[in-house]
C-alpha positions in Angstrom: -70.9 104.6 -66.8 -69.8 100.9 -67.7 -71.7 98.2 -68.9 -71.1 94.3 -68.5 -71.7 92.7 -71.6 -72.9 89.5 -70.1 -73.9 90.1 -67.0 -75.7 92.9 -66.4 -75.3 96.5 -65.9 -73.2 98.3 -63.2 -75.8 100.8 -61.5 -75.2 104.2 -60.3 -77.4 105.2 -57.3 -76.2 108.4 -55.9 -76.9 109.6 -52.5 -76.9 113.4 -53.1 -77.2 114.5 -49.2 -73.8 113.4 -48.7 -72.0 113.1 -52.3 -71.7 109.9 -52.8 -72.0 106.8 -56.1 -72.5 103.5 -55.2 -71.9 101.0 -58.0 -74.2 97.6 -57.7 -71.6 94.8 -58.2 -74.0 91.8 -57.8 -73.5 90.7 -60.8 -69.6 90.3 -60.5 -67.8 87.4 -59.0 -66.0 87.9 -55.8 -62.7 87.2 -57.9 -63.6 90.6 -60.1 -64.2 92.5 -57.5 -61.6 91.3 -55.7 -59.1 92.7 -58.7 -61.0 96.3 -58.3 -60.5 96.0 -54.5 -56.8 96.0 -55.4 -57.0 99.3 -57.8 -59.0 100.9 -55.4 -56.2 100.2 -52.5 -53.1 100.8 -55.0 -54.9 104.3 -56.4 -55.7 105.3 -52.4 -59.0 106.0 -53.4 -61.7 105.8 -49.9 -64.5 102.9 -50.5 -66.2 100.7 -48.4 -68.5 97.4 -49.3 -72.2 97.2 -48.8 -74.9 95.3 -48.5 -76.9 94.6 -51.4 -80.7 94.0 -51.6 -80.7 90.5 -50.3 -80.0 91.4 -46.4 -76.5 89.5 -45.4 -74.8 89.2 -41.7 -72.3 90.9 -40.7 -68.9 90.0 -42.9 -65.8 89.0 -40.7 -62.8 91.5 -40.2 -60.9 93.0 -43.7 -58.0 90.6 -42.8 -59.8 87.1 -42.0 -60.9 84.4 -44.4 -63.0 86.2 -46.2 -62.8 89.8 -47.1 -65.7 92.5 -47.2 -66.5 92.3 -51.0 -66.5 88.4 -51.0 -69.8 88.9 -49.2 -71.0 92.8 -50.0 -71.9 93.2 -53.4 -72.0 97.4 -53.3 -69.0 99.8 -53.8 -69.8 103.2 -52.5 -67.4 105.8 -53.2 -67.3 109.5 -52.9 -68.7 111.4 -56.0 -65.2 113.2 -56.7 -63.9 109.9 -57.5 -66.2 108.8 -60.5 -64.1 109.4 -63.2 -61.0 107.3 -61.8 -63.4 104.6 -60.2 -65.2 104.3 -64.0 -61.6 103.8 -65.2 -61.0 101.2 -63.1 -64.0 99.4 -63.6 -63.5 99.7 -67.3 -59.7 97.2 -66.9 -61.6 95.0 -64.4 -64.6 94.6 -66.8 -62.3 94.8 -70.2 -58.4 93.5 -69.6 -58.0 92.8 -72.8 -58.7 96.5 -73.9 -56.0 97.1 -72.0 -53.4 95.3 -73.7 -50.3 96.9 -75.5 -51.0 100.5 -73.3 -47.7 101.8 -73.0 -46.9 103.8 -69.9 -45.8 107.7 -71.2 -44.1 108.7 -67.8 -41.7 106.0 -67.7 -39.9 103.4 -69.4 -40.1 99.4 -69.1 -36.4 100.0 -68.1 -37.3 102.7 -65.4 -39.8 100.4 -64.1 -37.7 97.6 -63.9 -34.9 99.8 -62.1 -37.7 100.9 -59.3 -39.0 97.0 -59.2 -34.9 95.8 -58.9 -35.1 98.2 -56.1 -38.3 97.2 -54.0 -36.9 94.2 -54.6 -33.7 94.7 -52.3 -35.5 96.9 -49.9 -38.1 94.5 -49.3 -35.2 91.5 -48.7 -33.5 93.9 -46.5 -36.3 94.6 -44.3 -37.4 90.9 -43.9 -34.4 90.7 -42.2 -33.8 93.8 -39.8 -37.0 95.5 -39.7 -35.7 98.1 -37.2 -33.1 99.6 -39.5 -34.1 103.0 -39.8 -31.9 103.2 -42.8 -33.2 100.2 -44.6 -37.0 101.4 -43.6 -35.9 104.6 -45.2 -34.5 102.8 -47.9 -38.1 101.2 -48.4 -40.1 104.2 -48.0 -38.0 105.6 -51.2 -38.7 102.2 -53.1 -42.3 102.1 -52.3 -43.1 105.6 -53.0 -41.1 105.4 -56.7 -43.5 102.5 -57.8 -46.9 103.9 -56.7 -47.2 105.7 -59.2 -46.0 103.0 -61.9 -48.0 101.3 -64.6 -47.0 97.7 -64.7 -44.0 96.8 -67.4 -43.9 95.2 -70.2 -45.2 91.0 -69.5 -46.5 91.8 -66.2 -49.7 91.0 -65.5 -51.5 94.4 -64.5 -53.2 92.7 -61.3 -49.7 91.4 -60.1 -48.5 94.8 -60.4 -51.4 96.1 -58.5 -50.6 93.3 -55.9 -46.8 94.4 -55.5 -48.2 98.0 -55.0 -50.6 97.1 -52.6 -48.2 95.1 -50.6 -45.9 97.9 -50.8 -48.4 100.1 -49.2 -49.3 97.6 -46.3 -45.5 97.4 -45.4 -44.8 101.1 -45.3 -48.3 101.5 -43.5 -47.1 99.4 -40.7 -43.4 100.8 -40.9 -45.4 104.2 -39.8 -47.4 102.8 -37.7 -44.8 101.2 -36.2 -46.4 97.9 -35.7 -45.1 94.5 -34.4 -41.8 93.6 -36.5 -43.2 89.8 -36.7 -46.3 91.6 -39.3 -43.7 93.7 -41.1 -41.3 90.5 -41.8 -44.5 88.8 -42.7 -45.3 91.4 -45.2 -41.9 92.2 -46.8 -40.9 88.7 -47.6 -44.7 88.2 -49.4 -43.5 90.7 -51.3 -40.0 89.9 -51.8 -41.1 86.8 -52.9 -43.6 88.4 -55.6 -41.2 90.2 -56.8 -38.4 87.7 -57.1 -39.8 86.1 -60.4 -39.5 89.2 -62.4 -36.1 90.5 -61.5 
């Protein structure tokens, strides 16, 4: 289990009636846990926020102002996901540890290729969001960089960003939800993306 240096330890209560670790996070800032939000949502590993010992009101929807671990302090996981959730903590907690970790599955040019790609899809779909093609296109694009550590001079939590948005898009593309969102969504992350490519 990991340790912050400065500002406290992360706790491990486990609720063994139903499997589950819940990681104390009071000691974070809503900006750190904000980042392992992120990892949680790019890794598709289930969480939800809690309440910590102070009591606190009910937090507003996911998608308003504010977001869930802005004002709960407690991760709770399931217990198969310990290992990967430690991991996780460890980059929020130590980035720097992190530096110069070069991805063995794939090369900063095969990343680049699958980024050069999301790219287009995502520009395509801003615009027609009921091609079929171009959403099929997408799904192809999103899929290839889920499972892609970030390249070479890309921050790690902008990766993590591009993946999540990625997942939102193709979320709604299944869901088939209003064009208005998907547009919405594609061009944030068209726009992302369009520094580094």
């Amino acid at each position: 289990m990991s340790n912050i240096e400065d500002g406290g330890q992360v706790t491990d209560d486990r609720d063994h009636d139903h499997d589950t670790i819940t990681y104390e996070l009071d000691e974070w800032s809503a900006e750190e846990r904000g980042a392992l939000e992120m990892r949680l949502e790019a890794a598709g590993i289930e969480h939800r926020w809690e309440a910590g010992a102070e009591p606190l009101a009910e937090p507003p929807p996911p998608y308003g102002s504010r977001h869930r671990w802005e004002v709960w302090p407690n991760l709770v996981i399931n217990e198969e996901h310990e290992e990967a959730v430690d991991s996780l903590l460890d980059e929020v907690e130590f980035p720097d540890a992190l530096e110069g970790v070069d991805d063995e599955d794939a090369s900063d040019e095969d990343v680049y290729e699958v980024m050069g790609n999301l790219y287009t899809a995502a520009d395509k779909l801003k615009n027609d969001p009921d091609d079929l093609a171009v959403a099929g296109e997408f799904f192809d694009a999103a899929d290839a960089a889920s499972g892609l550590d970030a390249p070479y001079g890309i921050d790690g939590t902008v990766w993590l960003r591009v993946q999540s948005l990625a997942a939102a898009v193709t979320e709604n593309l299944e869901a088939e939800a209003d064009d208005d969102d998907v547009r919405r969504l594609a061009a944030e992350l068209r726009d992302l993306l369009f520094q580094y490519v």
